[in-house]
C-alpha positions, 0 to 999 in steps of 0.5 A: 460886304467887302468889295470883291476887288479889294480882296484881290487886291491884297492877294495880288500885292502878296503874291509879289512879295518876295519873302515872307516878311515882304509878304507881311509887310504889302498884305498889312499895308493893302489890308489896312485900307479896306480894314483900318487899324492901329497897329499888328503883329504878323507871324509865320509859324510851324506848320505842325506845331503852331509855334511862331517862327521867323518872320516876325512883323511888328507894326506900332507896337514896339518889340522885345520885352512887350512881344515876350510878354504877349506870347508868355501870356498867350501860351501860359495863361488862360486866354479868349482866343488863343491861337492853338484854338483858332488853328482848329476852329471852324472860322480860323478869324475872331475878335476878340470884343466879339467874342467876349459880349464887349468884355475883353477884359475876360482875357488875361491878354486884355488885362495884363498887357493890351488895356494898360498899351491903349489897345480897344480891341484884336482881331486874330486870325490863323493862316492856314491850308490844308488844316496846317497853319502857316502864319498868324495875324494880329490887328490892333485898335487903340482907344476910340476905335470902333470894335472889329465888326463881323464883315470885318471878321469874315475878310480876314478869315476868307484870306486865311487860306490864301495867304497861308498858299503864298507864305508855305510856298517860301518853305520850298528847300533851297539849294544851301549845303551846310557842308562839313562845317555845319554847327553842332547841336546848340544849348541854352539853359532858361530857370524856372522862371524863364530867364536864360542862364547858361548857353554854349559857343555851338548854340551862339554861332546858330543864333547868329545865322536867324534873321533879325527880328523882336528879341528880348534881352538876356542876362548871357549879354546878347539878344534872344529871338521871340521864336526861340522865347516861345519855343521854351514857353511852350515847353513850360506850358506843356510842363504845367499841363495847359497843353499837350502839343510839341514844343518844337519849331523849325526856323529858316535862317538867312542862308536858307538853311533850316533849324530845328528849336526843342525845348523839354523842363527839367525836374530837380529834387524831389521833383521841384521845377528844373531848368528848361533845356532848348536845343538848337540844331541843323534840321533833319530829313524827318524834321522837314518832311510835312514841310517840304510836302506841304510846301508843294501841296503834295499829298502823303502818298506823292510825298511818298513816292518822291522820297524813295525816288530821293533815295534812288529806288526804281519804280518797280521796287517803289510798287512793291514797297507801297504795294501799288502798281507801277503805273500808279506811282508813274501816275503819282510821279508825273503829279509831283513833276507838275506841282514842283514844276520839274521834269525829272529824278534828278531835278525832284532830289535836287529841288525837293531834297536840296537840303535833306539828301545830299550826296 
C-alpha cells in the first residue's frame, strides 16, 4: 500500500499551484517520487468532450510532430485504452502491459509510435469529477523499467477525482472583457489527409492569443497547437465512424478569455473525402455553461437558478419559470453564494458571468 501521507502530498503541492500547467508540472514532480517513471504527458481537457485543451505538459518526451502523432493514433486508429474509455470506465487509471497480459504490442499506440521512442510500458489515467473529465495523464517507462503494478494503478486512480477538483476550479471566468474589438470567427482548412492548407487573418490573430505549448509545423508557415490538431482529428474520426462524440473544444487564452475550436469534414464530389473545416471563435454563453456550473461544483438547478438571476429576473418570477417555490430558489440561491463565495446578485453576474453576460 501507498503510504497515506505521500498522497497527501501530491494533493498539497497541487493545491498550490497557480494554474494548471503549475499544477502539472508540482503533481508530476511530487508524483514521480512515490511512482517512478521516465517521462509524461499532462493534459487538460474539455469537460464535455474529452478532447485536449490547454495546458499541455510534456516531460522527456519531445513535442511537435511526435505529440501530433500520438493523439492522431489515439483518435484515429484502434487503441488498448483510449481515453474516451477510460473517462467511462469503472476505475478512470489502467496500464497499459496490465491491461493487454504483458503484450502491448496489441495496441496500434505501442506499435506505431511508443516501441520504436523506448518506451516499456504507460500507464494513463483520466482526471475527472462528477463524471466530466477535466484532464488526462500519461506516465511512461522506457526499457528496463519494471511494468506499472497494480498499487501503482489504484494511486493514480485514487487522485483522479481530486486532481480533476483542483484543475476544473482554474475554469472559473475571469473578469477580461473582449470588448468591441473581439476577432471575428477563425478559419482553417486541413485536406483529407490532415495537412493545413488554407487559413484566414481572423483565425491567426486567435491563434496568437493560445498559450505556448507542443505544436506542430504546417505548410501556411506557422505553428499549429496540438488542441487545435485534435480538434480536427477528432472530427475525421467522427467522419470515419470510430466515434460519435463532438468535435469540439474550448481553449483558455493567455487573457483568460475563452475560445470555442469546431471541426466538421467536408464531402467533395461524389461524395470523396473533402477538407476539414475548423472554426475558431469567441465563446458563447452556451459554449460555457456546463463549464462555469462545473467549475463551481453547482448542480443543474443551482446553475439554473444563477443564470436567471444573470438575467435580471426576481425571485418570484424565477419560481414561476422553474415552477418551485420562492423560498426553494432562496434556498438554491443561498447555496450558490456559498460555493462561489459571494454575497450577492451583483457579485453572482460578476464572478459567474464575467465573460458571458456583460452589460
Amino acid at each position: 500500500m501507498i503510504h497515506p501521507p505521500r498522497h497527501a502530498g501530491i494533493l498539497s503541492a497541487a493545491e498550490r499551484a497557480a494554474s494548471p500547467l503549475e499544477l502539472f508540472s508540482r503533481a508530476s514532480a511530487r508524483l514521480r517520487r512515490v511512482l517512478p517513471f521516465d517521462a509524461a504527458v499532462w493534459s487538460a481537457t474539455d469537460p464535455e468532450t474529452g478532447l485536449v485543451t490547454a495546458p499541455m505538459l510534456v516531460e522527456n518526451l519531445g513535442s511537435g510532430e511526435g505529440c501530433a502523432a500520438y493523439w492522431e493514433s489515439e483518435l484515429l486508429e484502434e487503441n488498448v485504452l483510449p481515453f474516451r474509455d477510460l473517462a467511462r470506465a469503472a476505475v478512470p487509471a489502467a496500464g497499459l502491459r496490465a491491461a493487454t497480459g504483458d503484450l502491448p504490442a496489441r495496441s496500434a499506440r505501442f506499435r506505431r509510435l511508443l516501441g520504436d521512442q523506448g518506451v516499456d510500458d504507460e500507464l494513463r489515467a483520466v482526471l475527472r469529477i462528477g463524471g466530466r473529465p477535466w484532464g488526462s495523464v500519461s506516465l511512461f517507462r522506457m526499457r528496463g523499467g519494471r511494468p506499472f503494478g497494480r498499487p501503482e494503478i489504484a494511486l493514480l486512480a485514487e487522485l483522479s477525482g481530486p486532481l480533476a477538483d483542483r484543475l476544473r476550479r482554474f475554469a472559473r471566468p475571469s473578469a477580461s472583457d473582449g470588448g468591441p474589438g473581439a476577432p471575428a470567427p477563425g478559419l482553417l482548412l486541413f485536406d483529407e489527409h490532415g495537412e493545413a492548407t488554407s487559413i484566414n487573418e481572423e483565425a491567426r490573430r486567435h491563434l496568437a492569443l493560445l498559450p505556448d505549448g507542443p505544436s506542430t509545423p504546417s505548410a501556411l508557415g506557422l505553428r499549429l497547437p496540438i488542441w487545435l490538431i485534435g480538434t480536427a482529428l477528432q472530427a475525421r474520426a467522427v467522419a470515419r465512424g470510430h466515434d460519435r462524440g463532438s468535435a469540439r473544444t474550448r481553449i483558455r487564452t493567455v487573457d483568460g478569455r475563452w475560445l470555442t475550436c469546431r471541426a466538421s469534414c467536408l464531402s467533395g464530389p461524389g461524395g470523396r473525402p473533402g477538407p476539414t473545416a475548423l472554426v475558431i471563435e469567441p465563446a458563447a454563453p452556451a459554449d460555457l455553461a456546463v463549464i462555469v456550473a462545473e467549475a463551481y461544483g453547482l448542480t443543474p438547478r443551482e446553475f439554473e437558478v444563477a443564470q436567471l438571476v444573470a438575467r435580471g429576473l426576481p425571485t418570484t418570477e424565477i419560481a414561476a419559470a422553474l415552477f418551485i417555490s420562492p423560498h426553494t430558489v432562496r434556498g438554491h440561491l443561498k447555496a450558490v453564494f456559498g460555493k462561489a463565495g459571494i454575497t450577492s446578485r451583483g457579485e453572482l453576474v460578476a464572478q459567474l458571468f464575467a465573460e458571458t453576460h456583460r452589460p
